[in-house]
C-alpha positions in Angstrom: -0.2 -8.4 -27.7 1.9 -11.2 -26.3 3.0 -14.1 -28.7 1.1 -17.5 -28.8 2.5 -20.1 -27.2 3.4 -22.7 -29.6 5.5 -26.0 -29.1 8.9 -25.8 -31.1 11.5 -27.9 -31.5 14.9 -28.4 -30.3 16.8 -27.5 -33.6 18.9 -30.2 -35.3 22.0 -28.3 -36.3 25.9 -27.6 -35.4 25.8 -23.8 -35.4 26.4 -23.0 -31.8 25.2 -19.3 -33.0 21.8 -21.0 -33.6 21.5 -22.9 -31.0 22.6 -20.2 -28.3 20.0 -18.0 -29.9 17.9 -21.1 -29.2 18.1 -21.6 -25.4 18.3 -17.7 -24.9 14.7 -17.7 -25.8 13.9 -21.7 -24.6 13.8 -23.2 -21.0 15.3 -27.0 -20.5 12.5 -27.9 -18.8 9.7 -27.2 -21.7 11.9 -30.2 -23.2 11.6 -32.8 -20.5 9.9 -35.0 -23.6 12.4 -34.9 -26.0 15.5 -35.5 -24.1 17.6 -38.4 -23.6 20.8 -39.5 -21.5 23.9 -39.8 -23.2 26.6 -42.2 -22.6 29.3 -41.9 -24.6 31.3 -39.2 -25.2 30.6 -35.9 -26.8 33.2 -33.7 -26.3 36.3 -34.7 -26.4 39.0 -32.4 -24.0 42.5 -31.7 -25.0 45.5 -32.0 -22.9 47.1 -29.3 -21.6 51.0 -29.0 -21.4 53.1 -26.3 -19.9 56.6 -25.9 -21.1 58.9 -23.3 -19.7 60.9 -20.9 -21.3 62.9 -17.9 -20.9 61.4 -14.8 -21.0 63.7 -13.2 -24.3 62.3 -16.7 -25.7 59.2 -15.6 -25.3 59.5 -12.7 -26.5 61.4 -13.5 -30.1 58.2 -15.9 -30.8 56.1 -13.1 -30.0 57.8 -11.1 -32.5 57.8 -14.2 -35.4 54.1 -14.9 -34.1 53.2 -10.8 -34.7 55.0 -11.5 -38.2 53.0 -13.8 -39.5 49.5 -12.4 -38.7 48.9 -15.4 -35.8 48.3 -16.3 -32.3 51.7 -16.8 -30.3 49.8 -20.2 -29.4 48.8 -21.2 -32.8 52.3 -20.4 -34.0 53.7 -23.0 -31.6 50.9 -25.2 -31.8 51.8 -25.3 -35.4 55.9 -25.8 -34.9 55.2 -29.1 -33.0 52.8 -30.1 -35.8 55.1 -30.0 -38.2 58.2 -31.5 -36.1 55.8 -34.4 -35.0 54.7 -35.2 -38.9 58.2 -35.2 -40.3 59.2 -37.7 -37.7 
């Protein structure tokens, strides 16, 4: 027996878990209504920077990264952090 169709509602919430689970089960276009255009920003992008470095450089913050039970990139990520706050 196949479900009745009712009209729900987009949900109000953060969790991108709920909302994924959401629009797995929802098309756009049954929304038409209830949307509206959006002008200012929602999502703001980071920069990017690439900084090179030796390979054995690389490879000893591998090792501290490994260490401490983090992500090489959240490791430096962290390192300029803390150099640009004590400045």
């Amino acid at each position: 027996m196949e479900k009745p169709i009712t009209n729900p509602k987009i949900p109000k919430t953060d969790s991108i878990a709920e909302l994924a689970e959401f629009w797995q089960e929802h098309d756009l276009t049954d929304f038409e209504d209830e949307l509206e255009e959006v002008t200012e920003t929602v999502f703001e992008r980071t920069a990017v920077m690439t900084i090179p470095l030796a390979p054995q450089e690389i490879a000893i913050m591998e090792k501290i990264a490994k260490a401490q039970g983090v992500d090489l990139v959240d490791l430096i990520r962290g390192w300029l952090l803390e150099k640009i706050q004590a400045a």
